[in-house]
N, C-alpha and C positions, 0 to 999 in steps of 0.2 A: 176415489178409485174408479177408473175407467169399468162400463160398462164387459168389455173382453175379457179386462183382469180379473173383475167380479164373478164372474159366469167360471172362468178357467178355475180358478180360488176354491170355488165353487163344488167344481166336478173331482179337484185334488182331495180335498176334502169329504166328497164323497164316495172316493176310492178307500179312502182310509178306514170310513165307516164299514164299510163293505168288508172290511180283513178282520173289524171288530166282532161285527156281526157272525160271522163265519167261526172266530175263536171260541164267542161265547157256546157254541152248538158245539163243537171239541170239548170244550174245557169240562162242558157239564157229557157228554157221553166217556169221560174218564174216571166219574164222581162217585163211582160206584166201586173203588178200589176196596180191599178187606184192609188196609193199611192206613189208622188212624193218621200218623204223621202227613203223611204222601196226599189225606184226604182234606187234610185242612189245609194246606199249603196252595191245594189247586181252589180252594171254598177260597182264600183270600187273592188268587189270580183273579180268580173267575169275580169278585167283587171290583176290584183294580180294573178289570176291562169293562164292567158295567158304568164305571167311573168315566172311563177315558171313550165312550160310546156317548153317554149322557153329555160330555162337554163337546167333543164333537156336534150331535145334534142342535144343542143350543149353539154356536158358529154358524155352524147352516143356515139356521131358521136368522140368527141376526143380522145376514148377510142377503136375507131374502130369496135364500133356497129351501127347496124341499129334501129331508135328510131321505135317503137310502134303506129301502129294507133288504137291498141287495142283501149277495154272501159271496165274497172272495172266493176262488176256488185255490181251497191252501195246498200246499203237496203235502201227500200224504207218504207216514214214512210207514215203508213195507219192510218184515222182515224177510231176512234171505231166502230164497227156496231150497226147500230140500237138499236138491243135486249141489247147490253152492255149499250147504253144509255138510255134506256128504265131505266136498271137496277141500275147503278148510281143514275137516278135520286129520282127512289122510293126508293133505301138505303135512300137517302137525304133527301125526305120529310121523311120517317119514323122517321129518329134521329131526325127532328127537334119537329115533332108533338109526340113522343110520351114520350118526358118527360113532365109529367102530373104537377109535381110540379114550375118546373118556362119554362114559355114558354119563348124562345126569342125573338119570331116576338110581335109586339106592336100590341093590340087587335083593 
């Protein structure tokens, strides 16, 4: 393998770490659910990404790179604001209250 492919290989590779890296700091700021099911599920994520972080690393290092302590910058999902729930919900009653001819809530 060309030294450019190596190096590129390389940095691909080290991008990847970097979204692992980033996960595992999610994964474990979620680990605190009161929801036994919901809490293991993410304990066997959060193991699977330690996994898949560890074989990355060793790639790195056998390809004669240095692995990444980087951390992705993941998006983050925001819930809606206020005013948009505000607004959803008066779309909501309006469709439901303003067909006049068959309502579907039971009187």
């Amino acid at each position: 393998m060309s030294k450019d492919v190596n190096s590129k290989y390389i940095e691909m590779l080290n991008e990847m770490l970097s979204a692992e890296n980033a996960s595992i700091d999610r994964i474990q700021s979620r680990l605190n659910t009161p929801l036994q099911e919901i809490k293991d599920k993410l304990q066997h994520h959060l193991q699977e990404t330690q996994n898949q972080q560890d074989r990355l690393r060793q790639l790195i290092a056998k390809l004669g790179g240095d692995p990444t302590d980087a951390k992705a910058d993941l998006p983050k999902l925001m819930p809606p604001t206020t005013m948009m729930m505000k607004k959803a919900l008066k779309d909501t009653f309006k469709s439901v209250t303003d067909d006049k001819t068959d309502n579907p809530l039971p009187a």
